[in-house]
PDB file of N, CA, C and O in Angstrom:
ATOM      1  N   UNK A   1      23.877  19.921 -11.690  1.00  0.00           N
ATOM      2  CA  UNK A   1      23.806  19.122 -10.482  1.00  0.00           C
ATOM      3  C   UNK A   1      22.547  19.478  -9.705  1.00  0.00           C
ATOM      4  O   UNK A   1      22.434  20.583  -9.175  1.00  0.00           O
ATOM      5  N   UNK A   2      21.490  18.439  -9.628  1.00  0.00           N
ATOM      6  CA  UNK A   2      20.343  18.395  -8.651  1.00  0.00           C
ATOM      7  C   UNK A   2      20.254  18.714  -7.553  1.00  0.00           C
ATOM      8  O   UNK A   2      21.361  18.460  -7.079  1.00  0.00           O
ATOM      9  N   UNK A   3      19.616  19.140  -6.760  1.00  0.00           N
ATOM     10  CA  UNK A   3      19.333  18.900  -5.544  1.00  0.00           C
ATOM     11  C   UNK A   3      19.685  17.333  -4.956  1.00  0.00           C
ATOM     12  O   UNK A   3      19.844  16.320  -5.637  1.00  0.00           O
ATOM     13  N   UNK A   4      19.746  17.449  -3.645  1.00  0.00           N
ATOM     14  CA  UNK A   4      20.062  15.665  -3.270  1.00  0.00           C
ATOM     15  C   UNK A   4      18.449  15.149  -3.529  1.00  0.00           C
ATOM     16  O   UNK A   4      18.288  14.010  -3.967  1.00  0.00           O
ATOM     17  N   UNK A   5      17.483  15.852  -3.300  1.00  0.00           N
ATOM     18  CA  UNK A   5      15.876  15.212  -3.512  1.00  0.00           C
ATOM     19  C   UNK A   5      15.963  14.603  -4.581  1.00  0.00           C
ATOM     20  O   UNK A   5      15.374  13.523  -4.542  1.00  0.00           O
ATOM     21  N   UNK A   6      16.597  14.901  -5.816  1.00  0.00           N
ATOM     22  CA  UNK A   6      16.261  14.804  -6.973  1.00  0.00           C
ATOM     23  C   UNK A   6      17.213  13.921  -7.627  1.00  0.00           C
ATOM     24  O   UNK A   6      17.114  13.792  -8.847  1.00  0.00           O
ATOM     25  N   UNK A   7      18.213  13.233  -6.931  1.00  0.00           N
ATOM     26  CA  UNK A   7      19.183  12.590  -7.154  1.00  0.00           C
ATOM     27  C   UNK A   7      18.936  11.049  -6.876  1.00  0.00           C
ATOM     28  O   UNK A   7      18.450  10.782  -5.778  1.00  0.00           O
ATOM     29  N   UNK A   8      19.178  10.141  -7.628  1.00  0.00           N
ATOM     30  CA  UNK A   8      18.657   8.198  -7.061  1.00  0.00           C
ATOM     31  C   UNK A   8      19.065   8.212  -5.223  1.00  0.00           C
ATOM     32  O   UNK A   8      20.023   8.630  -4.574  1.00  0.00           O
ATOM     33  N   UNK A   9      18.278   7.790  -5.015  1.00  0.00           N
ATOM     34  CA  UNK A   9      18.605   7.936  -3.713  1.00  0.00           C
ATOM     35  C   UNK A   9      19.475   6.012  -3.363  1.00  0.00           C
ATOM     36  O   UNK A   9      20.251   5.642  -2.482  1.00  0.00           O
ATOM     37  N   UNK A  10      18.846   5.278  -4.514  1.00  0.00           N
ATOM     38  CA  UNK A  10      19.448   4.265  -4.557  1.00  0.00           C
ATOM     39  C   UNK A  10      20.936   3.316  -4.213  1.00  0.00           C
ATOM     40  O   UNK A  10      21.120   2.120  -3.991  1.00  0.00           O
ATOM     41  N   UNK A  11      21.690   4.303  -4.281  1.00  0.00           N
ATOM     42  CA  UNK A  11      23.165   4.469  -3.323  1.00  0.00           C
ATOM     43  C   UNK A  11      23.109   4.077  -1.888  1.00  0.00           C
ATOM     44  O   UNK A  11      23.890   3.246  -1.425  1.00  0.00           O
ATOM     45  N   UNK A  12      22.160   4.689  -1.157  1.00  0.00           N
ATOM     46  CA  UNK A  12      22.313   4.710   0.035  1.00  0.00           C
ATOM     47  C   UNK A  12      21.027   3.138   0.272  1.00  0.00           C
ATOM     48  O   UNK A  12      21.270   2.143   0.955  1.00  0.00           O
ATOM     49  N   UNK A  13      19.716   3.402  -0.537  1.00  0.00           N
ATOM     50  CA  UNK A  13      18.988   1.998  -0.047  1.00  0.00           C
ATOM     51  C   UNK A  13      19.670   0.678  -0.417  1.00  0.00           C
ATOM     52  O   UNK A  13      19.659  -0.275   0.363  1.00  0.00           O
ATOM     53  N   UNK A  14      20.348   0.625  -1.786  1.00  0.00           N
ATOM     54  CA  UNK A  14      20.624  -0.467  -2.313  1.00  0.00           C
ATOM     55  C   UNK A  14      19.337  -0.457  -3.412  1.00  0.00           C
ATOM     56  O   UNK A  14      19.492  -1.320  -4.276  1.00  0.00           O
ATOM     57  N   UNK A  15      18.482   0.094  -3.515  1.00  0.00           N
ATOM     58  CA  UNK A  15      17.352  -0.125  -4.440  1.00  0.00           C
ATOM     59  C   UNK A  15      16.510   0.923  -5.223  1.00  0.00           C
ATOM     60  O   UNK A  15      15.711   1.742  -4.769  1.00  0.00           O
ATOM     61  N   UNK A  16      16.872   0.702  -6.477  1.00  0.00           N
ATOM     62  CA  UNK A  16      16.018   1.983  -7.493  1.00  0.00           C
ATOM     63  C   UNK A  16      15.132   2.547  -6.689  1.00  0.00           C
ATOM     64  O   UNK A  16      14.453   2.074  -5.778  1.00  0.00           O
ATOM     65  N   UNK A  17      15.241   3.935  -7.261  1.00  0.00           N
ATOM     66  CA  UNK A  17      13.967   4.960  -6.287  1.00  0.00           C
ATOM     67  C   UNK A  17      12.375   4.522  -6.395  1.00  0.00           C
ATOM     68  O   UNK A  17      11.412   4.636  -5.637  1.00  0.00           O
ATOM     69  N   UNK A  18      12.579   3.963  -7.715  1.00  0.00           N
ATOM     70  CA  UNK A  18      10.745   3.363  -8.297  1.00  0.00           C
ATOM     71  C   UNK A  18      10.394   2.406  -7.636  1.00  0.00           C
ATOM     72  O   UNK A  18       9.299   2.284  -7.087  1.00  0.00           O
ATOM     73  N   UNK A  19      11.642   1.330  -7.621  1.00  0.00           N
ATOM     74  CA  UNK A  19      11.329   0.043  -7.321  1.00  0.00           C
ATOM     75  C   UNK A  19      10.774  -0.161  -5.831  1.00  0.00           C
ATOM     76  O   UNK A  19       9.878  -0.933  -5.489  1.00  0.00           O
ATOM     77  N   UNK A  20      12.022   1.310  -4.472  1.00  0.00           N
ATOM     78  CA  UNK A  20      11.353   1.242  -3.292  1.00  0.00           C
ATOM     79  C   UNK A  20      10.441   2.255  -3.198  1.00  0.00           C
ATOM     80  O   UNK A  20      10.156   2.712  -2.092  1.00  0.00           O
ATOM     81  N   UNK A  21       9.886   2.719  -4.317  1.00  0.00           N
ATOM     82  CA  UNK A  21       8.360   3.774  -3.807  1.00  0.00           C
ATOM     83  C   UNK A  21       7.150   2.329  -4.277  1.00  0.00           C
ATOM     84  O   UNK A  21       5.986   2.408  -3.884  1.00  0.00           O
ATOM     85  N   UNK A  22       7.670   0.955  -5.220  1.00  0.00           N
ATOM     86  CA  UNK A  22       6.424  -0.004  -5.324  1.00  0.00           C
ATOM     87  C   UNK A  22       6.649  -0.534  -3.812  1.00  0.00           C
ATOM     88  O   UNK A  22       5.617  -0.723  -3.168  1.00  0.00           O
ATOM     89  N   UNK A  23       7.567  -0.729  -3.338  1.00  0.00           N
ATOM     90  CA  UNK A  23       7.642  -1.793  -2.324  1.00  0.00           C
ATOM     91  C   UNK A  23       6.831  -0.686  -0.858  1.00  0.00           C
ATOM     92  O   UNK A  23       6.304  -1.241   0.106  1.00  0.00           O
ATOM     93  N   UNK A  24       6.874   0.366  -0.947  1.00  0.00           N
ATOM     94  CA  UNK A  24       6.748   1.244   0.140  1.00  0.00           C
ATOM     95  C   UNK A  24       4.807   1.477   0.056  1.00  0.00           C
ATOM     96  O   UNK A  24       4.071   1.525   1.042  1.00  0.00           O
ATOM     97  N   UNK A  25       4.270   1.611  -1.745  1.00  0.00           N
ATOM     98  CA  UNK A  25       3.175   1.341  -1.881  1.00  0.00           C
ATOM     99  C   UNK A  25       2.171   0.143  -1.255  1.00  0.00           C
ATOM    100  O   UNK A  25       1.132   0.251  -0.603  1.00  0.00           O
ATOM    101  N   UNK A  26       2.983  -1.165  -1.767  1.00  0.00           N
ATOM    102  CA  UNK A  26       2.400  -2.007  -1.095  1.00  0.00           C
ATOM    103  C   UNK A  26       2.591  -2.438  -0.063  1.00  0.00           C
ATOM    104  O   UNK A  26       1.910  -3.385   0.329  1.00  0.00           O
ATOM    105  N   UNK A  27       4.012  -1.644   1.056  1.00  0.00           N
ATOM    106  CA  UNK A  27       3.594  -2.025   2.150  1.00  0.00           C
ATOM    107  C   UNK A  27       2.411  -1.271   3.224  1.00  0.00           C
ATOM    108  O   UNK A  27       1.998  -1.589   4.339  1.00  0.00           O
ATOM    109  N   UNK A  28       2.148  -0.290   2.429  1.00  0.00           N
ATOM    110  CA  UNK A  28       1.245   0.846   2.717  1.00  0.00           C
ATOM    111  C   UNK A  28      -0.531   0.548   2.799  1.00  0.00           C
ATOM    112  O   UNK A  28      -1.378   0.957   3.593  1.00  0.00           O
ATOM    113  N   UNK A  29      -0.654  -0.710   1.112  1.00  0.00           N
ATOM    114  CA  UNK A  29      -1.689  -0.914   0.752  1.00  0.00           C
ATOM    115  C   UNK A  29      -1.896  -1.613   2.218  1.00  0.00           C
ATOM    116  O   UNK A  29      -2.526  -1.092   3.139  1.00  0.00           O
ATOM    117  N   UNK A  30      -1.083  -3.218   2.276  1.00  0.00           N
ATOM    118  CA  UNK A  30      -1.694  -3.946   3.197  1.00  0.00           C
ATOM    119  C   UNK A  30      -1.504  -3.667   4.674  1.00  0.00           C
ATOM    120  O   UNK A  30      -2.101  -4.484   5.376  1.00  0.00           O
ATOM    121  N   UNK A  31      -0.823  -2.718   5.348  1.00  0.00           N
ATOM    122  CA  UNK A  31      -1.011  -1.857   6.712  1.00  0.00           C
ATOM    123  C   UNK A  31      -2.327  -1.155   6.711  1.00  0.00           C
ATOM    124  O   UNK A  31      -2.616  -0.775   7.845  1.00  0.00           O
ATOM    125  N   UNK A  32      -3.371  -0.810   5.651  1.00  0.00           N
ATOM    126  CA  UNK A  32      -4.452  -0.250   5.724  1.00  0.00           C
ATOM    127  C   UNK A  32      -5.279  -1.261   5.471  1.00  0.00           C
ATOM    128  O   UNK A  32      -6.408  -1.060   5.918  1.00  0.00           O
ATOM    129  N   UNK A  33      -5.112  -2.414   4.841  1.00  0.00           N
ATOM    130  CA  UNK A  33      -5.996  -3.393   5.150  1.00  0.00           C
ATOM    131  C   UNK A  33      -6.441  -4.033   6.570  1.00  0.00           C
ATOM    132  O   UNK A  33      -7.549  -4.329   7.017  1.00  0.00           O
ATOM    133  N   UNK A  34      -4.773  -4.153   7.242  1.00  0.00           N
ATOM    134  CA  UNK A  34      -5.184  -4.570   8.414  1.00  0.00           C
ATOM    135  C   UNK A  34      -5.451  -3.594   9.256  1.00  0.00           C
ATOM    136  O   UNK A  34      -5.819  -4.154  10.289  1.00  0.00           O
ATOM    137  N   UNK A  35      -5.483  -2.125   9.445  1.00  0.00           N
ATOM    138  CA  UNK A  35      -6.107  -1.553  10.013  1.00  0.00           C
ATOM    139  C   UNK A  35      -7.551  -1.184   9.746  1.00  0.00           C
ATOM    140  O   UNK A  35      -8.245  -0.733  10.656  1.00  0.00           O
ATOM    141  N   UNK A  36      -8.068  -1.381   8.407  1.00  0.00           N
ATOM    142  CA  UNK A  36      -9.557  -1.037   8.430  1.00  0.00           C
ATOM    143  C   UNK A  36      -9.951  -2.883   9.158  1.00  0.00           C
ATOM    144  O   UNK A  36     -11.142  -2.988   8.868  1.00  0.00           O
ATOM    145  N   UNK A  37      -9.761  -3.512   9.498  1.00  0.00           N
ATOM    146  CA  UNK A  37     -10.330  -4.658   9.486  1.00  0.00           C
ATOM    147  C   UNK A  37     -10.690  -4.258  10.789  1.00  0.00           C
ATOM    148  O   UNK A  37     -11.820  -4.629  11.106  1.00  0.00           O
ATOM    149  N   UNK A  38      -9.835  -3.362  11.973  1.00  0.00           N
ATOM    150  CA  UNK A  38     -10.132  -3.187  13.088  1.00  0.00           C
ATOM    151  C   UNK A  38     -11.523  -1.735  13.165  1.00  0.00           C
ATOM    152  O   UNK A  38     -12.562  -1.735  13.824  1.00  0.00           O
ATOM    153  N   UNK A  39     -10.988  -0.675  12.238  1.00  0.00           N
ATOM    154  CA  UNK A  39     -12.458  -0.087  11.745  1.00  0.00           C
ATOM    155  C   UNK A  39     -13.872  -0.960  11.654  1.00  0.00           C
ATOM    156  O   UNK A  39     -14.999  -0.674  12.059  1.00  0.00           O
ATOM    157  N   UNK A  40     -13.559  -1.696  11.222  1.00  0.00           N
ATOM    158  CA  UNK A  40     -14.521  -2.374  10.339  1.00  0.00           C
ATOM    159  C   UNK A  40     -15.291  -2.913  11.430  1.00  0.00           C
ATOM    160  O   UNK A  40     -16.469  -2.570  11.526  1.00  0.00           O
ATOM    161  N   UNK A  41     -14.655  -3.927  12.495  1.00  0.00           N
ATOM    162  CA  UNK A  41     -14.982  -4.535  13.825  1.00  0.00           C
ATOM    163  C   UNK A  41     -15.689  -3.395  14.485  1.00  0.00           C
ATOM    164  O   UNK A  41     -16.909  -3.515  14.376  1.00  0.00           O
ATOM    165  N   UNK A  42     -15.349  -2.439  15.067  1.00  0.00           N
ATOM    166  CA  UNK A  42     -15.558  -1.254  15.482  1.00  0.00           C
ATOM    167  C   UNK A  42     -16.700  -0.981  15.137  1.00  0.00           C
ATOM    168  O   UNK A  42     -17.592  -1.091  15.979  1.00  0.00           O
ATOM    169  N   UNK A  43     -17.045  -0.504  13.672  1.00  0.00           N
ATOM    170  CA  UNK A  43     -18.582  -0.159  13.449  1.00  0.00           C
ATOM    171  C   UNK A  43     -19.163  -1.262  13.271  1.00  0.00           C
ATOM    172  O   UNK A  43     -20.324  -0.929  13.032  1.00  0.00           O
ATOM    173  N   UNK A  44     -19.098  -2.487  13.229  1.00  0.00           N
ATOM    174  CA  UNK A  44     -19.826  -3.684  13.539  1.00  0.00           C
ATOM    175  C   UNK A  44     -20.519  -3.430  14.723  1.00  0.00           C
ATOM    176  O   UNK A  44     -21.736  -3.292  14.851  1.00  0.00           O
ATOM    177  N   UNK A  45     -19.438  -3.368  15.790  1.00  0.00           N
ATOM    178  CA  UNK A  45     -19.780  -3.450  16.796  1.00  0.00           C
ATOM    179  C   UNK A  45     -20.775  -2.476  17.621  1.00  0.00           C
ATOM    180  O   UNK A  45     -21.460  -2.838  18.578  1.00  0.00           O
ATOM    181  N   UNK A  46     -20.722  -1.004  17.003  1.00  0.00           N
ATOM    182  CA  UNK A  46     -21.558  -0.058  17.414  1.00  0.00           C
ATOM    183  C   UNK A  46     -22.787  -0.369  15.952  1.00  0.00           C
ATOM    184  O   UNK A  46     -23.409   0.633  15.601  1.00  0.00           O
ATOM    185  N   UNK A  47     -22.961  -1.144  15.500  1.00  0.00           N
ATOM    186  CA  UNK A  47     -24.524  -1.544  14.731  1.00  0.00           C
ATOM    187  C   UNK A  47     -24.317  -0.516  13.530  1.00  0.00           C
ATOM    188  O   UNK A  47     -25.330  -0.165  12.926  1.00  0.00           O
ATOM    189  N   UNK A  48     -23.084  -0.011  13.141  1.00  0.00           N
ATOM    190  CA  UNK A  48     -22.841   0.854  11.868  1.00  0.00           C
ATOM    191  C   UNK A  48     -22.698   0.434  10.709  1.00  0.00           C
ATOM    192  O   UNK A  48     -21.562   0.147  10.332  1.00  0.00           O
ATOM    193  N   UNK A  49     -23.817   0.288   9.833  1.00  0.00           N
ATOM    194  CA  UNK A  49     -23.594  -0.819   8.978  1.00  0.00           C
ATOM    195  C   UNK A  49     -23.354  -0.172   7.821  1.00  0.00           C
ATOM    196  O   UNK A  49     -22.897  -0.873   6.917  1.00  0.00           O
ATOM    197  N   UNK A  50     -23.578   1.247   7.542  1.00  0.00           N
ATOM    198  CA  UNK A  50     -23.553   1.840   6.882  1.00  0.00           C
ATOM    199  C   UNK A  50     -21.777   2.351   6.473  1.00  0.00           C
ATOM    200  O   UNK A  50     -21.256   2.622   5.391  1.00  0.00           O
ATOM    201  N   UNK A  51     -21.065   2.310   8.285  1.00  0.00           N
ATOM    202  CA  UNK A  51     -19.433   2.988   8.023  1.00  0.00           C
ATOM    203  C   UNK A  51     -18.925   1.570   7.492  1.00  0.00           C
ATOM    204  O   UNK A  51     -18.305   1.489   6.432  1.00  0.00           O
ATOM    205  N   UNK A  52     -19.285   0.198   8.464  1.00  0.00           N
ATOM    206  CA  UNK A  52     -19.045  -1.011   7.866  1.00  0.00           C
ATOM    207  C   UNK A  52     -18.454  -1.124   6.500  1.00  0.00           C
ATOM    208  O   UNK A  52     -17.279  -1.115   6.133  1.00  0.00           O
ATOM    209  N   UNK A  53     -19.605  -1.234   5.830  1.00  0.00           N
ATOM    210  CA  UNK A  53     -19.769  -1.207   4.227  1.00  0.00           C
ATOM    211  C   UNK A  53     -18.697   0.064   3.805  1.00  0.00           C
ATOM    212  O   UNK A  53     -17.797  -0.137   2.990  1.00  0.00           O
ATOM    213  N   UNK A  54     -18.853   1.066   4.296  1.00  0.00           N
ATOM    214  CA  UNK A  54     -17.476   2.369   3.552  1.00  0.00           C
ATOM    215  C   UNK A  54     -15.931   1.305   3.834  1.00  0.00           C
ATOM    216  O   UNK A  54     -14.932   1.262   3.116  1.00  0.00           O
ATOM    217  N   UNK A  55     -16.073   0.902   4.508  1.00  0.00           N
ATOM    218  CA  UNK A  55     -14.820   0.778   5.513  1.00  0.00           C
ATOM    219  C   UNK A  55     -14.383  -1.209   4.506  1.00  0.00           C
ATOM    220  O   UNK A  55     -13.305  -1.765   4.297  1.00  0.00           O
ATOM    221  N   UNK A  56     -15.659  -1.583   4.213  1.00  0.00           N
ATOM    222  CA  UNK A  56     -15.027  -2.852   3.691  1.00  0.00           C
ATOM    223  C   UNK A  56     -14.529  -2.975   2.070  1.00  0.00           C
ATOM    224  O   UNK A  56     -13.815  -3.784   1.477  1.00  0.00           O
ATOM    225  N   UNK A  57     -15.587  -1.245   1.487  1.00  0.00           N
ATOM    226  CA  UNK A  57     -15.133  -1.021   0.093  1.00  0.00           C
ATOM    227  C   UNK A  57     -13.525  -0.657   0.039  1.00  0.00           C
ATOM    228  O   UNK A  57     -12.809  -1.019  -0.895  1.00  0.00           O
ATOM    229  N   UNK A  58     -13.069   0.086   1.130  1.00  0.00           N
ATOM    230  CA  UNK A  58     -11.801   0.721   1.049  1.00  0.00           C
ATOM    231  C   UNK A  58     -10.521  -0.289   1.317  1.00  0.00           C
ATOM    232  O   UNK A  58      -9.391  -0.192   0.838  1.00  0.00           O
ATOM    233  N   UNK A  59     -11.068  -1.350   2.283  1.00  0.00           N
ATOM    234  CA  UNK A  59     -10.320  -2.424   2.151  1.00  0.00           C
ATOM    235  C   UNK A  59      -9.892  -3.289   1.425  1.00  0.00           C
ATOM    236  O   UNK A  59      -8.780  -3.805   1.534  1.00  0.00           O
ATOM    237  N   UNK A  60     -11.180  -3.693   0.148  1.00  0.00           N
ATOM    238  CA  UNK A  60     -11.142  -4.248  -1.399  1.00  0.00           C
ATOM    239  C   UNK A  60     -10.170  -3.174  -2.040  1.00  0.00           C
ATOM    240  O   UNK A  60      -9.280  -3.647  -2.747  1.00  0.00           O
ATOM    241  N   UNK A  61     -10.195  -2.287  -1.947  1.00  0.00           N
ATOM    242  CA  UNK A  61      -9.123  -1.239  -3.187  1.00  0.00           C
ATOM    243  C   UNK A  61      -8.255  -1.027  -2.598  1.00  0.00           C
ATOM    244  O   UNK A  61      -7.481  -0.337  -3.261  1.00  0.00           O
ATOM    245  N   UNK A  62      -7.689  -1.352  -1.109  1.00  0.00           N
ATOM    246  CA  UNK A  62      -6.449  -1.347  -0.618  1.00  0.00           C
ATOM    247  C   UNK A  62      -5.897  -3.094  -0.729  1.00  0.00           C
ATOM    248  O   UNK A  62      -4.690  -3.146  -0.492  1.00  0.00           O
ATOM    249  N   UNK A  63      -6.390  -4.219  -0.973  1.00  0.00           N
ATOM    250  CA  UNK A  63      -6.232  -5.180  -1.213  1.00  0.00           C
ATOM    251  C   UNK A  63      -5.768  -5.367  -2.784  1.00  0.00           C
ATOM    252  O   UNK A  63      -4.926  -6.100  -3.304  1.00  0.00           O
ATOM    253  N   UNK A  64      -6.864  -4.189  -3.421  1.00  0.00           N
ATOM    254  CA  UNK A  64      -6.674  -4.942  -4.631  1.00  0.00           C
ATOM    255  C   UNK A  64      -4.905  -4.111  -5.428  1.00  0.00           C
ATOM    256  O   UNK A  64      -4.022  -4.678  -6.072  1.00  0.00           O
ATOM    257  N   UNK A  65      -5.007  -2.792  -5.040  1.00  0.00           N
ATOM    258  CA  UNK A  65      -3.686  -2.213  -4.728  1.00  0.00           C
ATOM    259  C   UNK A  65      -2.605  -3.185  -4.359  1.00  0.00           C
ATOM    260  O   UNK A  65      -1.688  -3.345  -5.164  1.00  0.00           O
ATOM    261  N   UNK A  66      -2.610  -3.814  -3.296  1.00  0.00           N
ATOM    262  CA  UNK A  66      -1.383  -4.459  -2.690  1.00  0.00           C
ATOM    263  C   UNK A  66      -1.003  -5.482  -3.924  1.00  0.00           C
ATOM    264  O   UNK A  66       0.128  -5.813  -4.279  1.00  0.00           O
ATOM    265  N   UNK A  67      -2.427  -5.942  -4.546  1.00  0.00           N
ATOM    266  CA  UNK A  67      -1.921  -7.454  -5.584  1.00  0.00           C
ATOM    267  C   UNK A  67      -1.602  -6.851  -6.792  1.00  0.00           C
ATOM    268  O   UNK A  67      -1.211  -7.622  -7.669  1.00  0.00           O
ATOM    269  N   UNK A  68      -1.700  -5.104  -7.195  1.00  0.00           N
ATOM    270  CA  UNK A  68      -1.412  -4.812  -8.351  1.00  0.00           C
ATOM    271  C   UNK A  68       0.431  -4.236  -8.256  1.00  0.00           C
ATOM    272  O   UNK A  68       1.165  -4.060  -9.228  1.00  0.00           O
ATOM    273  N   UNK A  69       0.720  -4.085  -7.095  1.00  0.00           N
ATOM    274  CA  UNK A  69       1.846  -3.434  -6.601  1.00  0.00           C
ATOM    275  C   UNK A  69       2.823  -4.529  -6.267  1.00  0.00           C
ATOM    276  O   UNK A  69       4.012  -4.212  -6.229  1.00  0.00           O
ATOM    277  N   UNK A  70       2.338  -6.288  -5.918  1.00  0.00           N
ATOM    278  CA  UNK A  70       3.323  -7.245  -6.389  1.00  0.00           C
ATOM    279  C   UNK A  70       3.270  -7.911  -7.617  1.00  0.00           C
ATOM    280  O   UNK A  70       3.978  -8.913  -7.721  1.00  0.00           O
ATOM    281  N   UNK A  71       2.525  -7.540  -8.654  1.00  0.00           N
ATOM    282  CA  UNK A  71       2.661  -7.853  -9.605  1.00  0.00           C
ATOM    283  C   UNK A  71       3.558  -7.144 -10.211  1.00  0.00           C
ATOM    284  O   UNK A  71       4.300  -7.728 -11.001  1.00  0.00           O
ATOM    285  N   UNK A  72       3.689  -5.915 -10.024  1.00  0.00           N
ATOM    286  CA  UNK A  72       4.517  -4.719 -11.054  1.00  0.00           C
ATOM    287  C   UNK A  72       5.852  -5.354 -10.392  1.00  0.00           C
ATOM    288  O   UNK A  72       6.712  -5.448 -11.268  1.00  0.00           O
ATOM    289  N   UNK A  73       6.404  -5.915  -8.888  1.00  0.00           N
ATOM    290  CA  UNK A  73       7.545  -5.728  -8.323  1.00  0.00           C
ATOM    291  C   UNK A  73       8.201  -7.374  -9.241  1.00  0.00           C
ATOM    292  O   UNK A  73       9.214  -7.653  -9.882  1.00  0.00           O
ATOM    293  N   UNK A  74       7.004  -8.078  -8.839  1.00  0.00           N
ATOM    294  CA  UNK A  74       7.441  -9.293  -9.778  1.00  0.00           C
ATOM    295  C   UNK A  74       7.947  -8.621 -11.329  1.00  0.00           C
ATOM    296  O   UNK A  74       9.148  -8.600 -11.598  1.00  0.00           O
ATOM    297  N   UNK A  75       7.278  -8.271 -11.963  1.00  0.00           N
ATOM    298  CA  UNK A  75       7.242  -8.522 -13.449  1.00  0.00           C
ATOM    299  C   UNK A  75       8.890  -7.755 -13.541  1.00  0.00           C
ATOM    300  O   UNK A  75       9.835  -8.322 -14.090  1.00  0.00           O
ATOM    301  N   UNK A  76       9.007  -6.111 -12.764  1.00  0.00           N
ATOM    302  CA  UNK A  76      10.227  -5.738 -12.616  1.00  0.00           C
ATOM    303  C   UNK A  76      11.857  -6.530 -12.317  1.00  0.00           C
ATOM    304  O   UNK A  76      12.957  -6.476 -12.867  1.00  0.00           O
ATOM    305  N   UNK A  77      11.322  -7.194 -11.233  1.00  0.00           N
ATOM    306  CA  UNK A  77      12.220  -7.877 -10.370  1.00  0.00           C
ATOM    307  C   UNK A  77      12.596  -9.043 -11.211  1.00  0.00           C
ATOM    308  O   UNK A  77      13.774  -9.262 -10.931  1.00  0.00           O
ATOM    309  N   UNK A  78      12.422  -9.416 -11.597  1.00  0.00           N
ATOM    310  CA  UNK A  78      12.424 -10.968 -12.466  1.00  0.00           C
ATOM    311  C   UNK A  78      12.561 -10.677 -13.968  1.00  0.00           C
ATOM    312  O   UNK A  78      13.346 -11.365 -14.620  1.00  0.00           O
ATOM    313  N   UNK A  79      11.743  -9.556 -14.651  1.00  0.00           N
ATOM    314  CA  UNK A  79      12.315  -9.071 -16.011  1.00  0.00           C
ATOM    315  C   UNK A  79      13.306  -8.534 -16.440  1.00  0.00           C
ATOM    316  O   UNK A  79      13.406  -8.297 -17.644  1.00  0.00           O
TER     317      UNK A  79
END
């Protein structure tokens, strides 16, 4: 007998432990999208074109995250 950490916690969510660490991923990805967008404004706005650009790469790989994290929930969810 496990620890409770180590046990489906699924009982109590209603939902496989995997399935809510994808859903918790991508709600994660796109909460950092819309917060770098306000980064992003920010060093616009102080002429930072340099954090800009850091700040719009990290938003593409938190975007592109969010569309790889409903694809897995689809293909799961529906397979």
């Amino acid at each position: 007998m496990g620890s409770a950490h180590e046990q489906e916690t699924g009982g109590v969510t209603g939902t496989k432990d995997k399935d809510y660490n994808l859903v918790w991923f991508v709600e994660q990805c796109l909460s950092n999208v819309l917060r770098l967008e306000t980064y992003i404004a920010d060093a616009e706005r102080d002429g930072d074109d340099e954090l800009a650009d850091l700040f719009r790469r990290a938003q593409a790989e938190s975007r592109k995250g969010a569309e790889q994290g409903k694809d897995f929930l689809r293909r799961r969810l529906t397979g």
